[in-house]
C-alpha positions as CSV (number, residue, x, y, z in Angstrom):
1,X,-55.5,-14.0,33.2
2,X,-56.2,-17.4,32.6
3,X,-54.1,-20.1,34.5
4,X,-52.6,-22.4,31.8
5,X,-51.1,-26.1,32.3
6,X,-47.8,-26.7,31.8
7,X,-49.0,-29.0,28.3
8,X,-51.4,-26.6,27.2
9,X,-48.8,-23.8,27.6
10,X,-46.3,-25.8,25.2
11,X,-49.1,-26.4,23.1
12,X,-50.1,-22.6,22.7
13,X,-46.1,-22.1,22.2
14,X,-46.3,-24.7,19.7
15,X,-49.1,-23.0,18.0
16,X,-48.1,-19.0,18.5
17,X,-44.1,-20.3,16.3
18,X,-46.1,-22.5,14.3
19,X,-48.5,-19.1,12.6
20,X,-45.4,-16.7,13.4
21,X,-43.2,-19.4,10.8
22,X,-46.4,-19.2,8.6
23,X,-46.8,-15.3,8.5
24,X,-42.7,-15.1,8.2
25,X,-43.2,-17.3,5.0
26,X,-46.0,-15.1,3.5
27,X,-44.1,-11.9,3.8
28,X,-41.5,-13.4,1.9
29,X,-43.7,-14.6,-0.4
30,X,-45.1,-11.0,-0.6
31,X,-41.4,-9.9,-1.1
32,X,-40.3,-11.5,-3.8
33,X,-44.2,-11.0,-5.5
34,X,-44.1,-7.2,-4.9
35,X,-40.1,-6.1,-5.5
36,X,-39.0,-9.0,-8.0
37,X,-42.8,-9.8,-9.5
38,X,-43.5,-6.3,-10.7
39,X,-40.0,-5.7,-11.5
40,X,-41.0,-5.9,-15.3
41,X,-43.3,-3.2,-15.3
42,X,-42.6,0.5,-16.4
43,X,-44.9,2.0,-13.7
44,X,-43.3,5.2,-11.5
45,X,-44.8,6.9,-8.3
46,X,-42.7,9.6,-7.5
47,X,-40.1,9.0,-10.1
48,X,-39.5,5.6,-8.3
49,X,-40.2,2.5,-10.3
50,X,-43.4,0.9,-8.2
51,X,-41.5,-2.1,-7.5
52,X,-39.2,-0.1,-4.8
53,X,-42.3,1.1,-3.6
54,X,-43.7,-2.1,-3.1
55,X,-40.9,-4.2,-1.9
56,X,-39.7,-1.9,0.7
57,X,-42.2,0.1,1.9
58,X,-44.7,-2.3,1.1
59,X,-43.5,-5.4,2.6
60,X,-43.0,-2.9,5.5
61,X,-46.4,-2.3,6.0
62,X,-47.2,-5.9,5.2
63,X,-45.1,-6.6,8.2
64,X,-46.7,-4.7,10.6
65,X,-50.1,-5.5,9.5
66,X,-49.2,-9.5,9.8
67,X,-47.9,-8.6,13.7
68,X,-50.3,-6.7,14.6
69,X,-52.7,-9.8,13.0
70,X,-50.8,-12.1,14.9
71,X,-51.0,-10.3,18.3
72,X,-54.0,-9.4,18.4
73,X,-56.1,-12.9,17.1
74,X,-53.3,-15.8,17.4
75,X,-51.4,-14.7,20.5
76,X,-52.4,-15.6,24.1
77,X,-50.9,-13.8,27.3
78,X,-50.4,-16.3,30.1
79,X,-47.8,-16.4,32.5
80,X,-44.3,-18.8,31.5
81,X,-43.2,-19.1,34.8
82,X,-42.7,-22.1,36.7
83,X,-44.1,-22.7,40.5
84,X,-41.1,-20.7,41.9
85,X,-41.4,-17.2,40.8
86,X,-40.8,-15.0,43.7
């Protein structure tokens, strides 16, 4: 693991709330598109109206999809603590 400074740690911080803020925002966007968007349309899976479908189970899966996004491309593991960690 790769030893961080004390700046560059804030600045991955910084970085990892910054994108986590950003993919929050998107799977509301996705939300509202996907439960409220399609709302209009007759379409049924399952005798559900699609737009269930979609806005739960969908922004479910959209959910994990942007985590496991996140955690595997954006997010660094480096240590937080300070020089006294014993």
């Amino acid at each position: 693991m790769k030893i961080f400074s004390d700046a560059e740690k804030f600045s991955l911080i910084k970085r990892e709330a910054f994108f986590t803020a950003l993919a929050l925002v998107g799977l509301i966007i996705f939300w509202l598109c996907a439960g409220f968007g399609i709302a209009d349309f007759d379409l049924k899976f399952l005798h559900l109206p699609l737009w269930i479908w979609l806005g739960v189970f969908g922004t479910w899966f959209f959910a994990i999809f942007i985590s496991f996004f996140l955690s595997k491309k954006l997010f660094k593991n480096f240590d937080l603590g300070g020089d006294n960690d014993e």
